[in-house]
C-alpha positions as CSV (number, residue, x, y, z in Angstrom):
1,X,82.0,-19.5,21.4
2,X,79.9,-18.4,24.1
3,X,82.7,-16.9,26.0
4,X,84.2,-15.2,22.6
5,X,80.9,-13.8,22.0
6,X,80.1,-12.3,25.8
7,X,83.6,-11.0,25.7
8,X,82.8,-8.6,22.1
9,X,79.3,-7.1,23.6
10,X,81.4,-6.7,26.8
11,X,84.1,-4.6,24.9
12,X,81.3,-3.1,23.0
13,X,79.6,-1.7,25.7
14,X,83.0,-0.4,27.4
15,X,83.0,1.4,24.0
16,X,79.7,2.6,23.6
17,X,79.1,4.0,27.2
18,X,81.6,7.0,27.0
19,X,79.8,7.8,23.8
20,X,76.7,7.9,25.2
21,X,77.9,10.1,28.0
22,X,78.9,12.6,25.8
23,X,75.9,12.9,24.1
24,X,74.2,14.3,26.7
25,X,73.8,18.2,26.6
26,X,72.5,21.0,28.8
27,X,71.2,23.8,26.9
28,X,71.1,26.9,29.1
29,X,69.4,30.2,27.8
30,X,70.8,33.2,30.2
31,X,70.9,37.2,31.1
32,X,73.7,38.1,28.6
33,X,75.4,39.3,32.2
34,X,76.0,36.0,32.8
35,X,78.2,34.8,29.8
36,X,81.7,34.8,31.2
37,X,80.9,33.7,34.8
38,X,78.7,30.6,33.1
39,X,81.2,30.0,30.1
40,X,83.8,29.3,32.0
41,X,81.7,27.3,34.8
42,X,80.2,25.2,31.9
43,X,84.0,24.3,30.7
44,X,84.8,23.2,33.8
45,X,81.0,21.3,34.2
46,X,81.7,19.5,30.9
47,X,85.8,18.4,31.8
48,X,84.3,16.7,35.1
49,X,81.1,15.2,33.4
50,X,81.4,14.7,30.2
51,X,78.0,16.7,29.3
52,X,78.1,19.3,26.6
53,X,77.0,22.7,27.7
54,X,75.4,25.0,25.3
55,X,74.5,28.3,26.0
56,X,72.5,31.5,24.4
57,X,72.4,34.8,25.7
58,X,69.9,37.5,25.5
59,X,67.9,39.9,27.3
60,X,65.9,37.9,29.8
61,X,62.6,39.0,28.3
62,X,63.6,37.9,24.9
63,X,64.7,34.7,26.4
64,X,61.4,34.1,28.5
65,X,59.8,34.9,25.4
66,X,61.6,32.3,23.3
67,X,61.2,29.7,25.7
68,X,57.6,30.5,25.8
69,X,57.1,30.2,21.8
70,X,58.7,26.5,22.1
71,X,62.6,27.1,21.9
72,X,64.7,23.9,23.1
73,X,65.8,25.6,26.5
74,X,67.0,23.2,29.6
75,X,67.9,25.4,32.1
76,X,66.7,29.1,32.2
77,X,68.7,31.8,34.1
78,X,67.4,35.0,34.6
79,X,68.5,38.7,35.5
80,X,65.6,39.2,37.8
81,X,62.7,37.6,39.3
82,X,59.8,38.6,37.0
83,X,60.6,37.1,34.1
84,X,61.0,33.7,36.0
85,X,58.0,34.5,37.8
86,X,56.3,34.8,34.0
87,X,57.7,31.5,33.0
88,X,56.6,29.7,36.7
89,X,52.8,30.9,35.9
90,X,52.9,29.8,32.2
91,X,53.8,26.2,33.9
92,X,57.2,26.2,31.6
93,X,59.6,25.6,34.5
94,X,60.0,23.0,36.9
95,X,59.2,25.0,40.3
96,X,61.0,22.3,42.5
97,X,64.4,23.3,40.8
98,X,64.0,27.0,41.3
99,X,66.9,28.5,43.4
100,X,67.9,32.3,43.8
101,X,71.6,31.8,43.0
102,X,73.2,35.3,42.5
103,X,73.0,38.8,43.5
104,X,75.0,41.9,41.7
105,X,75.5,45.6,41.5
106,X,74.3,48.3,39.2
107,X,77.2,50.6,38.7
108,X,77.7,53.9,36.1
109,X,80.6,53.3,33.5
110,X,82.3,55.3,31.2
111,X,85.0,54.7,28.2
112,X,88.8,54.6,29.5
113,X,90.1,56.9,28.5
114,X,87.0,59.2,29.7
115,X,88.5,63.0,32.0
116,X,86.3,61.4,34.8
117,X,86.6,59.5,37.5
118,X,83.7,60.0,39.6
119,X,80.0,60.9,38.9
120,X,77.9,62.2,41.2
121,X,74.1,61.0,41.6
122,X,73.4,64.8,41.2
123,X,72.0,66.0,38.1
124,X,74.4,68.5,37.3
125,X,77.2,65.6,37.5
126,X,75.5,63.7,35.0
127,X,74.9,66.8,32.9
128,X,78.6,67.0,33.1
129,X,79.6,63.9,32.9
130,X,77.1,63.5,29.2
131,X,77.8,66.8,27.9
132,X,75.6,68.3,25.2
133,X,75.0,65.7,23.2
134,X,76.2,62.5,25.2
135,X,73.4,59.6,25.9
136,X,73.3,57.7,28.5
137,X,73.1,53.7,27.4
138,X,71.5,51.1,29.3
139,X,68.8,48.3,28.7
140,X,65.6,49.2,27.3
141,X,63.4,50.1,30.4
142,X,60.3,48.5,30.2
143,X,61.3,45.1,29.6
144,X,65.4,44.2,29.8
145,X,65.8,43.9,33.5
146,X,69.3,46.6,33.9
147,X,66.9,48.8,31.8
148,X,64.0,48.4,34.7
149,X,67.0,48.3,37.8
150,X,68.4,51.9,36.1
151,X,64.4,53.2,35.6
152,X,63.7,52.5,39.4
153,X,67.1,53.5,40.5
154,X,66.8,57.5,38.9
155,X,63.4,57.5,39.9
156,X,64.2,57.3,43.7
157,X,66.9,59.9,43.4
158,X,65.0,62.2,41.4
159,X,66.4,62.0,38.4
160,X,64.6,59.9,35.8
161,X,62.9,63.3,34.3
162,X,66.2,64.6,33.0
163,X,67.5,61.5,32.3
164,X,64.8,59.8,30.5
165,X,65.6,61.9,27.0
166,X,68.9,61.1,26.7
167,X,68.9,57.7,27.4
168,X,70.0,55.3,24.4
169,X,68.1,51.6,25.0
170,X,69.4,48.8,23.8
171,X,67.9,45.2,23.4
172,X,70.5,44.1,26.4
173,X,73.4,44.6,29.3
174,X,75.9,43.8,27.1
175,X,74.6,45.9,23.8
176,X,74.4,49.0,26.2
177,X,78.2,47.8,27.3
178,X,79.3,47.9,23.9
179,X,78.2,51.4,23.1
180,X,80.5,52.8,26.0
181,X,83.6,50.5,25.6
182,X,83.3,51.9,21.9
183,X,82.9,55.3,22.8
184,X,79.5,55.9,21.5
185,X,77.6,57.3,24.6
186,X,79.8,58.7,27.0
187,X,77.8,57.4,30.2
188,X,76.3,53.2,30.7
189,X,74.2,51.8,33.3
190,X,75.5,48.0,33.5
191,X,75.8,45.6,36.3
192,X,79.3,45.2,37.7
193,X,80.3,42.1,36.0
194,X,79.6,43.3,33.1
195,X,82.1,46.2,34.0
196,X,85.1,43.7,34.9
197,X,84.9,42.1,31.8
198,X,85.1,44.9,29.8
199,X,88.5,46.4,30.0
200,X,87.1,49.5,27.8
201,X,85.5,50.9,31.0
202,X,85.4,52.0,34.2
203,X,83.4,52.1,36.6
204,X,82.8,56.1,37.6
205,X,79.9,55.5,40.1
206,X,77.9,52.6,41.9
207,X,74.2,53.2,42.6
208,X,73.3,53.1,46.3
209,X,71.5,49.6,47.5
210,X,68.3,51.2,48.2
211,X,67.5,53.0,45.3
212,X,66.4,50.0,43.4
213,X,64.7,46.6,44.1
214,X,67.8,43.6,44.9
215,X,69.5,42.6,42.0
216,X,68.6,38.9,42.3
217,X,69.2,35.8,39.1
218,X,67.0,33.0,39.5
219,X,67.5,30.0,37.6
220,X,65.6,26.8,36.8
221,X,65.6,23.7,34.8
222,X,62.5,23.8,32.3
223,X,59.7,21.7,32.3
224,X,60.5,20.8,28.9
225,X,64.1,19.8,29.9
226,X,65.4,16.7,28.0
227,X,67.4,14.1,30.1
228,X,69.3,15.0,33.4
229,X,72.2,17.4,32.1
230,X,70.6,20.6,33.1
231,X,69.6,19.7,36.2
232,X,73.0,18.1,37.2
233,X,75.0,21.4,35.8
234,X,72.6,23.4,38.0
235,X,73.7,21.6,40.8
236,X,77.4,21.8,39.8
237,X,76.3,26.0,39.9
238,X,74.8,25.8,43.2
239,X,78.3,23.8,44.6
240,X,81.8,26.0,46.3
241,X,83.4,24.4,42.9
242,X,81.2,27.2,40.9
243,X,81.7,29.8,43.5
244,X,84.7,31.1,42.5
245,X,84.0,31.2,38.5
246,X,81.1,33.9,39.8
247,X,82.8,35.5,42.7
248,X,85.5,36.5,39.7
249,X,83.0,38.4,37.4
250,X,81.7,40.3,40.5
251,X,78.6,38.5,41.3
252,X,77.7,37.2,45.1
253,X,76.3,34.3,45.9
254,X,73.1,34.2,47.7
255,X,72.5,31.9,50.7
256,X,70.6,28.6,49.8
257,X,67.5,30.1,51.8
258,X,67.0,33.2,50.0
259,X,63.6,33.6,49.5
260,X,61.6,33.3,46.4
261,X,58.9,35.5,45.7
């Protein structure tokens, strides 16, 4: 009887273990930049370990903002450093886990089917380039980080004053995106992975390096984090098996050293 008995919570613990497994989750909150490079790292995360990743993407100031109020966040990624940096002094993230993971590019798109190719960092080319009535669509520019990396960027080539009216703001990368992909603004300021996974644009110019401050995504588990999934898919992020799921949206991987502010 003994035996008979050992042998069922045996078999019910073979049973109950992949169960449990799968009940753990991640849930990541992330730059909207970052959904196809972390989608389809997260399938792959979840076919090796059997934990569920979730995602939501946003601006990163709406996301800081969220996680801030009390939303269920494990792992936050962001599209630049500040808005980490206002979750690290708030206490809401768990400093030890902190890595700068990924750098980018800001680039200038237009629709398709747009008559231009190239356009010059010169006022007159993006007079030409707009047209009369044309807006130029990007993040808004005081808070949504492409907004802030376009801001700086025209500043340092002189051309924020004649840009500034006819820019069209929106509450992220991938709203901005949307607007030129449909054909609604003839010009975008988006980072380069956004470009290549929109196949409604093109890219028609890449800012120059210096003109803006390094386009750097820190990410971190939250201090609020609930069991080990987040922290083991952010070490699944950091591994060469992640590499190449960035490395095809157009994102480069910074070395494990890279400073944090």
């Amino acid at each position: 009887m003994r035996a008979s008995l050992r042998a069922v919570l045996l078999a019910g613990l073979v049973v109950l273990a992949p169960a449990a497994r799968a009940a753990e989750t991640a849930t990541v909150f992330a730059a909207a930049s970052l959904k196809n490079a972390l989608d389809n790292a997260g399938k792959a995360f979840t076919a090796r370990s059997g934990v569920a990743v979730t995602a939501s993407y946003a601006a990163s100031s709406a996301l800081a903002r969220q996680i801030e109020s009390g939303a269920p966040a494990d792992l936050f990624a962001s599209a630049d450093l500040e808005w980490m940096e206002y979750l690290a002094k708030k206490n809401l993230i768990r400093p030890e886990t902190r890595v700068n993971l990924l750098g980018n590019r800001i680039v200038v798109v237009a629709p398709r089917d747009a008559g231009t190719d190239e356009v010059p960092f010169t006022a007159e080319g993006f007079a030409a380039a707009l047209g009369p009535d044309g807006r130029l669509a990007t993040g808004e520019v005081h808070s949504v980080p492409i907004g802030k990396y376009a801001k700086a960027a025209f500043e340092k080539l002189g051309l924020w004053k004649g840009l500034q009216p006819r820019l069209a703001q929106a509450d992220n990368v991938r709203a901005a995106l949307l607007l030129v992909s449909r054909g609604e603004a003839p010009l975008g300021v988006v980072y380069e992975s956004d470009a290549r996974s929109d196949p409604g644009v093109k890219v028609v110019g890449v800012f120059p390096a210096d003109s803006h401050p390094p386009v750097v995504y820190p990410f971190a588990v939250t201090a609020e984090a609930r069991g080990n999934g987040a922290a083991a898919f952010l070490d699944f992020l950091k591994s060469a098996e992640a590499r190449p799921y960035f490395e095809a949206q157009g994102f480069t991987l910074l070395p494990p050293n890279a400073a944090q502010p």
